[in-house]
C-alpha positions as a printed Julia matrix, in Angstrom:
495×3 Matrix{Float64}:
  14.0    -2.81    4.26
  11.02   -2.85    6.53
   8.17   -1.0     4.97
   5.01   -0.44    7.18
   2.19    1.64    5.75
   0.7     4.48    8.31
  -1.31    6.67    5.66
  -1.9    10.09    6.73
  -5.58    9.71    6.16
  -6.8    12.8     8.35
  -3.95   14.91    6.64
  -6.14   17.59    3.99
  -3.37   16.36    1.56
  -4.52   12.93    1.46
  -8.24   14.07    1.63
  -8.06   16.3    -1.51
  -7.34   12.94   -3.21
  -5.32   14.56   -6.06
  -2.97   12.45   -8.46
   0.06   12.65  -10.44
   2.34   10.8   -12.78
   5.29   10.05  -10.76
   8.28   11.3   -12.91
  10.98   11.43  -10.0
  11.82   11.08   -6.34
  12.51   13.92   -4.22
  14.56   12.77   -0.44
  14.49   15.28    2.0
  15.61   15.47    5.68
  13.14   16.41    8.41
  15.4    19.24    9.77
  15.09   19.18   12.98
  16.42   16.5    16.05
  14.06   13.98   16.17
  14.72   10.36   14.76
  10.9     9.01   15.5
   9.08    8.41   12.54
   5.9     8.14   14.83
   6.12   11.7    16.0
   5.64   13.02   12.58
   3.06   10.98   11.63
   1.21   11.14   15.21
   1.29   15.13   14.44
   0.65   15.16   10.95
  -2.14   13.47   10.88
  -4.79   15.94   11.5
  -7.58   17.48    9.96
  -6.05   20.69   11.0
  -2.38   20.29    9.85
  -2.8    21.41    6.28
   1.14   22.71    6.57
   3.01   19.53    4.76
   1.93   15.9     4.3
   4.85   13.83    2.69
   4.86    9.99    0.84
   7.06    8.47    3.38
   9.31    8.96    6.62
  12.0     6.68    7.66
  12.85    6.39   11.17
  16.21    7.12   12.85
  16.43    4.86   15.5
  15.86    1.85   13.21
  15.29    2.6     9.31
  12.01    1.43    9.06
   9.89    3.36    6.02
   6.58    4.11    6.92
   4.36    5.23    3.66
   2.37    8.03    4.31
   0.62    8.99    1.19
  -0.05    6.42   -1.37
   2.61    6.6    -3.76
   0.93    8.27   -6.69
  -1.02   11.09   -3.96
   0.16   14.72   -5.11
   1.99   15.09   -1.94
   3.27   18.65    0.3
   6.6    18.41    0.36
   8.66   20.34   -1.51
   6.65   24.03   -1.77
   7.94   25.74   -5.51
  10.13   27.71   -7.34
  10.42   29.58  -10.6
   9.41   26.83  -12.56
   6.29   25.19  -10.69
   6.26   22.82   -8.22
   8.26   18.92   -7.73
   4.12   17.79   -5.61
   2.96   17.73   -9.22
   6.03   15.43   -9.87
   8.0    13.69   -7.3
   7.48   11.46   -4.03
   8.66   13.0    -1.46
  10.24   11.16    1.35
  11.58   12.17    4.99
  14.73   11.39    6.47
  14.27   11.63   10.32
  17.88   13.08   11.95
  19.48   12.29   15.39
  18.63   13.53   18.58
  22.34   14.8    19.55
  22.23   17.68   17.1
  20.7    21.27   18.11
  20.18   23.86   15.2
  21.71   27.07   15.62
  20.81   29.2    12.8
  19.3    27.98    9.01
  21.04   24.49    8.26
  23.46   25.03   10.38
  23.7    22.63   14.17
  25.7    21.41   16.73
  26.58   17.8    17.67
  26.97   16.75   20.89
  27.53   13.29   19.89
  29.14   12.44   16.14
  29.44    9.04   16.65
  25.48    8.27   17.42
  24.73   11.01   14.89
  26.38    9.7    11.96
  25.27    5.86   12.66
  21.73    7.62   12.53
  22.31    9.5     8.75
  23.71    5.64    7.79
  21.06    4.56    8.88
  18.38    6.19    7.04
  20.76    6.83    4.75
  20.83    2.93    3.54
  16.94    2.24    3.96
  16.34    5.65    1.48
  19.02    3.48   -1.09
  16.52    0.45   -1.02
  13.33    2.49   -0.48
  14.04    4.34   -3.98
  15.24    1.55   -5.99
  11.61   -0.56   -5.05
  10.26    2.84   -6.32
  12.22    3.16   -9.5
  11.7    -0.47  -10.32
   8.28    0.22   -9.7
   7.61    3.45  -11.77
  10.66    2.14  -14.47
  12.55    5.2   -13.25
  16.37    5.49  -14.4
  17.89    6.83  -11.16
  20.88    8.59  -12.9
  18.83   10.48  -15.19
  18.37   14.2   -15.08
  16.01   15.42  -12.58
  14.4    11.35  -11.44
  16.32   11.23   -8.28
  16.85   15.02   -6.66
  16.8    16.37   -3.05
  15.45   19.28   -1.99
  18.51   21.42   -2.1
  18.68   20.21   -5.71
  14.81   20.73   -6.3
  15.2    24.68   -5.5
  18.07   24.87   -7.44
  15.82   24.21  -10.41
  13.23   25.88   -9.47
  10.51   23.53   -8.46
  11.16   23.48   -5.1
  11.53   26.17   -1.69
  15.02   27.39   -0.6
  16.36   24.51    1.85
  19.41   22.94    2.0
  18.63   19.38    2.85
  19.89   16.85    3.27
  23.22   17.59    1.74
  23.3    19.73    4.9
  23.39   16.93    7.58
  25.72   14.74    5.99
  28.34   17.39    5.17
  28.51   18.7     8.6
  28.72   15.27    9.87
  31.4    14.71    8.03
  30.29   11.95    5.86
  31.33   11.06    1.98
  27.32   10.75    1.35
  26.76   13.07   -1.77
  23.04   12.89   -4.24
  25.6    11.48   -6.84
  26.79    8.42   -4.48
  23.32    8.37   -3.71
  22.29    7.95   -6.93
  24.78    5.44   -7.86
  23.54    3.27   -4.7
  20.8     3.16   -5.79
  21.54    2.19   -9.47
  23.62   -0.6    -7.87
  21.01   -1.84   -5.53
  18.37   -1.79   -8.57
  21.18   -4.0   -10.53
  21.57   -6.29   -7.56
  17.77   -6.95   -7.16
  17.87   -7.77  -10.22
  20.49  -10.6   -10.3
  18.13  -12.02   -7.57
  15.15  -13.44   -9.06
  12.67  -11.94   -7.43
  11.71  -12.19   -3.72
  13.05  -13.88   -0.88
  10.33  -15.78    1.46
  12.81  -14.85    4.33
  11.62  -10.58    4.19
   8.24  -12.49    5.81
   9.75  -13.81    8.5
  10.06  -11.03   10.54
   6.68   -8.82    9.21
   3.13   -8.89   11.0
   0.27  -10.72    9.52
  -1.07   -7.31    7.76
   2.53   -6.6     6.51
   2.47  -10.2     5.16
  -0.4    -8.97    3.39
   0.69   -5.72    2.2
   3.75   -6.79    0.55
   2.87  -10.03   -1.32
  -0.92   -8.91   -2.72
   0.73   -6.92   -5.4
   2.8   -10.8    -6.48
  -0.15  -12.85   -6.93
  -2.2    -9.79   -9.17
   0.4    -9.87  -11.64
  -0.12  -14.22  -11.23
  -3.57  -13.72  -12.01
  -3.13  -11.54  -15.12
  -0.92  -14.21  -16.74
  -2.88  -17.18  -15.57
  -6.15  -16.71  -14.72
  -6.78  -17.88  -11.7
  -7.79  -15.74   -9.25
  -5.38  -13.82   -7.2
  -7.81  -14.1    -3.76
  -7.64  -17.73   -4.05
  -3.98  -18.02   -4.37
  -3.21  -15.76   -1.68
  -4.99  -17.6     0.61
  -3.65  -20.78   -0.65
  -0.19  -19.14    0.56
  -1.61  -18.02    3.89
  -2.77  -20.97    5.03
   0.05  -23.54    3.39
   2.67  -22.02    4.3
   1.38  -19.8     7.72
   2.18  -16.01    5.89
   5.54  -17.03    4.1
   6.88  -18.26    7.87
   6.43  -21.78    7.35
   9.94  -24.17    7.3
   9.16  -24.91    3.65
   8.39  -21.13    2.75
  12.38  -20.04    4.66
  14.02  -22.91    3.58
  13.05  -23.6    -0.47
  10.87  -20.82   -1.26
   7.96  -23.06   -1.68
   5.03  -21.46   -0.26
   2.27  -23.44   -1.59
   3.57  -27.07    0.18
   4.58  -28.23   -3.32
   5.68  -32.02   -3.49
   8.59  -33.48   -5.76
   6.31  -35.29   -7.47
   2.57  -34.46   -7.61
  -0.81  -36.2    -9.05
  -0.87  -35.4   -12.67
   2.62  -34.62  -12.68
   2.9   -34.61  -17.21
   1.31  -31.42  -16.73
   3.38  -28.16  -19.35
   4.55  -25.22  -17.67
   6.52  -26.48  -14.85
   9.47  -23.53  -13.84
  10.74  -25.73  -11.24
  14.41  -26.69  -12.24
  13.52  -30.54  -11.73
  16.81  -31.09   -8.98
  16.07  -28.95   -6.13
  14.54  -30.27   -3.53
  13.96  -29.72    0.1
  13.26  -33.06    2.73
  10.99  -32.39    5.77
   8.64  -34.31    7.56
   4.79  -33.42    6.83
   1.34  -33.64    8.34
  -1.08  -35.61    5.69
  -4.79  -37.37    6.2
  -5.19  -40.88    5.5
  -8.28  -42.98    6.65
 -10.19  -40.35    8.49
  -6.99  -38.96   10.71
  -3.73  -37.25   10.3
  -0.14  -38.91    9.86
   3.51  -37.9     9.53
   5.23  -38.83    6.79
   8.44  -37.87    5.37
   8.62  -35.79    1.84
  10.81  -34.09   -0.71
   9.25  -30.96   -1.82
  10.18  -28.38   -4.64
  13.01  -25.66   -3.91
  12.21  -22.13   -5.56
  14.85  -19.79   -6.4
  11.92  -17.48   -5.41
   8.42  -16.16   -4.06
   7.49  -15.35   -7.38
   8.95  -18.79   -9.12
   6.68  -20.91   -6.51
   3.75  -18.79   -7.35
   4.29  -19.42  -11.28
   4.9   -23.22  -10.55
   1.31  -23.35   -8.4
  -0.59  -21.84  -10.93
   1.11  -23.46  -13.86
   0.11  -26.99  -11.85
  -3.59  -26.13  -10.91
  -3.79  -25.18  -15.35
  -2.15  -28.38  -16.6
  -2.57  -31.04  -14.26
  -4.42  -33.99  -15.23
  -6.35  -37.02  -14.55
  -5.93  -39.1   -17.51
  -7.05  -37.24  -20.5
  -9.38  -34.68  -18.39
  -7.93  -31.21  -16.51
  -7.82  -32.09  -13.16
  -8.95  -28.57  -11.99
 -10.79  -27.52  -14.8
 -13.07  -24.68  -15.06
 -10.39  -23.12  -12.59
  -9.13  -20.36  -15.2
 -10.96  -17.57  -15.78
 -13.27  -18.53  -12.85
 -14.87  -15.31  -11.21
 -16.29  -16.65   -8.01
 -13.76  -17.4    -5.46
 -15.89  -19.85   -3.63
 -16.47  -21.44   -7.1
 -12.82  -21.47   -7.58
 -11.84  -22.59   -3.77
 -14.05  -25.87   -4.64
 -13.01  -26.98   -8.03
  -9.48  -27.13   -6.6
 -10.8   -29.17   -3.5
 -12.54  -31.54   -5.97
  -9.45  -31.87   -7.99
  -8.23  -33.14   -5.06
  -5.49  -30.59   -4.48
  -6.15  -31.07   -0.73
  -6.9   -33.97    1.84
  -8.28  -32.02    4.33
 -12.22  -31.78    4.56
 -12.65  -28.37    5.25
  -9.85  -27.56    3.11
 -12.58  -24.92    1.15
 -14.18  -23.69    4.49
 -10.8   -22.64    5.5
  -9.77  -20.63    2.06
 -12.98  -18.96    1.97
 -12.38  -18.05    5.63
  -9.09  -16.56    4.52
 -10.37  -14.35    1.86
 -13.26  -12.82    3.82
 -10.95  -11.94    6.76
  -8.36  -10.31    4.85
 -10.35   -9.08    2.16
  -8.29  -10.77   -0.59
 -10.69   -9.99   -3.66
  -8.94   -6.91   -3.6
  -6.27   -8.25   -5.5
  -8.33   -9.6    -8.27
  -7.33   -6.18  -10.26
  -7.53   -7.74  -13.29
  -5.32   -4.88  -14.18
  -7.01   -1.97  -12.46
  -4.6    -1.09  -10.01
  -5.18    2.23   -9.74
  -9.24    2.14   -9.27
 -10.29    2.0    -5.61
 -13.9     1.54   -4.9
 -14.87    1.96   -1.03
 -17.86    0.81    0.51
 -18.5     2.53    3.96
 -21.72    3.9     5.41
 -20.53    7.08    4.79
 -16.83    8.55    3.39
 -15.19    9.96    6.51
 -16.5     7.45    8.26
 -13.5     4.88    7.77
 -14.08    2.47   10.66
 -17.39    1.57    8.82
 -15.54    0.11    5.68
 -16.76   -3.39    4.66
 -13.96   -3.41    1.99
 -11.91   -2.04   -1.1
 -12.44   -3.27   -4.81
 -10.97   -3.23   -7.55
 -13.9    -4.54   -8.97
 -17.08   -2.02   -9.44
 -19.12   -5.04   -9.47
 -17.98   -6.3    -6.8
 -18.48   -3.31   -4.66
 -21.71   -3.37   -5.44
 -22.61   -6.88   -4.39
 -20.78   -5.92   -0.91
 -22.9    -2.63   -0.77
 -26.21   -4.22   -1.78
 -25.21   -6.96    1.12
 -25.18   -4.6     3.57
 -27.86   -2.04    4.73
 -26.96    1.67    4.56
 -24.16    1.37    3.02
 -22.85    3.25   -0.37
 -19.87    2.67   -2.98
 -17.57    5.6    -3.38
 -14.82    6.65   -6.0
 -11.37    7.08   -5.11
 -12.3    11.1    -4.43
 -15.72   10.21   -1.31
 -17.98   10.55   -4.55
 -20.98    8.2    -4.01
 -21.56    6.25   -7.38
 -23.82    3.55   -5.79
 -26.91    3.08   -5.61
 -27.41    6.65   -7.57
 -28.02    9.24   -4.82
 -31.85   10.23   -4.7
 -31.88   13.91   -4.57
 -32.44   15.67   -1.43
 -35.23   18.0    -0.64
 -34.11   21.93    0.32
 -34.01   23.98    1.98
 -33.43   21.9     5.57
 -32.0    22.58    8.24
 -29.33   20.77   10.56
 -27.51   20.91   13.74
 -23.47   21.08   13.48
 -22.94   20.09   17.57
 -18.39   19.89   17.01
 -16.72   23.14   17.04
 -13.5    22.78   14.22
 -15.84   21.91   11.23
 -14.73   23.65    8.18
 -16.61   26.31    6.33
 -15.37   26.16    2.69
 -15.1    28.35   -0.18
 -16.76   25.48   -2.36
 -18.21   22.02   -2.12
 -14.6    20.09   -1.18
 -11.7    19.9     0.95
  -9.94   21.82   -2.13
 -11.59   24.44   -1.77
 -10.16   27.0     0.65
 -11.38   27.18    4.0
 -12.94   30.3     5.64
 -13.23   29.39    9.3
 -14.6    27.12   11.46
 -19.0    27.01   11.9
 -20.45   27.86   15.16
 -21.86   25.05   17.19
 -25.82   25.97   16.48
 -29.12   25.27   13.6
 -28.44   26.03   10.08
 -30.41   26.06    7.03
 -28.88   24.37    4.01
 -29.92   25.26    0.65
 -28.17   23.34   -2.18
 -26.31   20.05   -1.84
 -23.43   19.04   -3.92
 -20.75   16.19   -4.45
 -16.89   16.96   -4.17
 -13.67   15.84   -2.23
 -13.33   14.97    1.14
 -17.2    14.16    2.35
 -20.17   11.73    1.05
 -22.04   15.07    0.48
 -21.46   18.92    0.73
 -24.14   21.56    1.9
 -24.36   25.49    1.17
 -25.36   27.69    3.98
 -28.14   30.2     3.61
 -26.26   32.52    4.78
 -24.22   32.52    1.35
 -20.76   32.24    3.87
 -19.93   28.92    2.23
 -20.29   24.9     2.22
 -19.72   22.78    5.01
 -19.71   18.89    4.92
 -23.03   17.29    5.65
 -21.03   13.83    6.99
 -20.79   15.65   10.17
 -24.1    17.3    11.15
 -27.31   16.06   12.46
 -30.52   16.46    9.95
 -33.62   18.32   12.28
């Protein structure tokens, strides 16, 4: 499965910021002919399209899932019933449908081409099986229990969701087998087959982007970091740069994404989860004398991503030099430059700039986002102002951390998962004042936030603003004199 994030981050779904529990998965089917993912999301994501706003689409033409909401977002997807609403519940995820079919009337369409059509329904058919496992596995969801894994035919039929008929619809008039119940059941077997597997394959990096790289493995060495202590930011880019973003020979070949030798300096050291027979032979760059030489070496063979990880760490904690750590001061250490030099003194590395190029690594790719210390679920932001993405210096996980990056950098401001600035403490702002709103689809709102319902759209002109307030969707809200309602003060100019 190829999973690409595109969040819907102009979508007033995503901007309202609101949360659940995720107690179930909800697949739908986009009803209509289009199998590009990309037109959805190119449409969708709009300040203006406050209509629907789903977790996830998965495109036609080639299965890939692009994530749309972040997973635990109250999503728009499935409307309500009798009994309340599947948003405050489920993910909700899009199946895109061929191009050959033409709707006639309700769920019922055409097909001008059943061959093309049903390799299209397999298609996304098979990438919603693996999509929705990850997802159970991740929220310990039993995917054969009542009510976890529904569609949206099945959500209105207990009352939680609107009265549609997909995506039952597409596959029975296609005439495939595909049923919820052998969907379920996939999906139960692909969760039993993952697990028989020992955890990740270094060959799903192979064909991913840098950032995808990125995406998928931050969330590997977090959970490292809670059992061992070492920071997650300088393991990550440990793996980056040993083994080029899981694409390296070593990294496809033996799962060894950290260069790991056979034998290794201090090699008593407890903890080892390397079998002690696997090995891999390849011929290796090292630096002798002032210049680099090729030598041949047999390194460690992982049964996975996750093994090689475990081995690393368990090394850099119980290596020694004689009676002393080799790397110690390593656990537990906060500062990843610290932490980048004690393993370059340990001599972990040959190369001179080997701590140059970590720290490097980190600040590009922001990497001290992963040292959660188990916080996954706390965002801090620092931009210059909320809306204003393209100004973001990073993401913690950290508050303290933010607030080092934000006290770094002039004019800039933490902010909470919901655009609330919580540092440095806002100074109050004199009132009345006036401003200048010079675009013509700004909001006028009921209240101070995108959740509160909007009235119309403000007149380009001079307004006076008589009471500022916090709330979703803008660094700060102001209330019009005129008593008509709020508008955000992120995009006006102060007279």
């Amino acid at each position: 499965m190829k999973l690409v994030e595109s969040i819907l981050t102009k979508n007033p779904c995503y901007t309202a910021g609101r949360k659940i529990t995720v107690k179930g998965l909800m697949l739908h089917s986009v009803g209509c002919p289009q199998p590009k993912a990309s037109v959805f999301i190119n449409s969708w994501n709009s300040e203006s399209y406050t209509s629907a706003c789903v977790h996830g689409f998965i495109d036609g033409n080639d299965g890939t899932v692009y994530q749309t909401l972040p997973w635990n977002h109250r999503g728009w997807h499935c409307g309500s019933g009798s009994n309340g609403s599947g948003n405050n519940t489920h993910i909700g995820v899009e199946m895109c449908e061929p191009a050959c079919i033409k709707y006639t009337s309700g769920s019922n369409f055409t097909c001008s081409d059943t061959a093309t059509a049903k390799a299209v329904a397999k298609r996304t058919y098979e990438a919603a099986v693996e999509l929705f496992a990850m997802l159970c596995k991740q929220y310990g969801l039993n995917p054969t229990a009542d009510g976890v894994i529904i569609s949206h035919k099945e959500g209105h039929s207990r009352g939680i969701a609107s009265n549609h008929g997909d995506p039952e619809h597409l596959w029975t008039q296609l005439g495939l087998s595909y049923t919820m119940d052998t969907f379920r059941a996939a999906v139960k077997a692909a969760m039993d087959s993952a697990d028989s597997i020992t955890g990740i394959q270094a060959s799903v990096f192979a064909s991913l982007s840098e950032k995808e790289v990125i995406a998928k493995a931050g969330a590997l060495f977090t959970a490292d970091m809670k059992q061992s202590g070492i920071l997650a930011s300088v393991s990550f880019a440990q793996f980056i740069l040993e083994s080029g973003y899981g694409k390296s020979e070593l990294a496809q070949n033996a799962n060894n994404v950290f260069g790991m030798k056979k034998s290794l300096s201090g090699n008593t050291w407890e903890g080892t989860v390397w079998d002690g027979v696997s090995i891999y032979t390849k011929k290796t760059q090292e630096y002798e004398n002032g210049a680099y030489v090729t030598v041949t070496a047999d390194f460690r063979k992982y049964p996975s991503v996750e093994k090689s990880i475990a081995d690393h760490s368990a090394y850099l904690l119980g290596a020694k030099n004689g009676s002393k750590l080799r790397y110690e001061g390593l656990k537990g250490c906060t500062d990843y430059k610290n932490a980048a030099q004690i393993i370059k003194d340990g001599g972990y590395a040959t190369a001179p700039d080997y701590v140059e190029k970590l720290c490097s690594i980190i600040e590009r790719w922001n990497l001290t986002q992963y040292d959660a210390a188990g916080e996954e679920e706390v965002w801090y932001r620092v931009r210059k102002t909320w809306d204003d993405k393209s100004s973001q210096k990073g993401a913690f996980h950290s508050l303290e951390n933010a607030k080092k990056c934000a006290d770094a950098n002039d004019g800039y401001f933490v902010f909470d998962e919901n655009g609330t600035v919580i540092y440095p403490e806002a100074v109050a702002a004199k009132v009345p004042y006036t401003v200048r709103v010079e675009i013509s689809d700004l909001n006028i709102r009921k209240g101070p936030g995108t959740d509160y319902a909007r009235v119309k759209y403000i007149p380009v002109g001079v307004y006076t603003i008589v009471e500022e307030a916090d709330g979703k969707g803008a660094s700060k809200w102001g209330r019009l004199k005129s008593g008509i309602g709020w508008i955000s003060l992120d995009h006006v100019v102060k007279c």
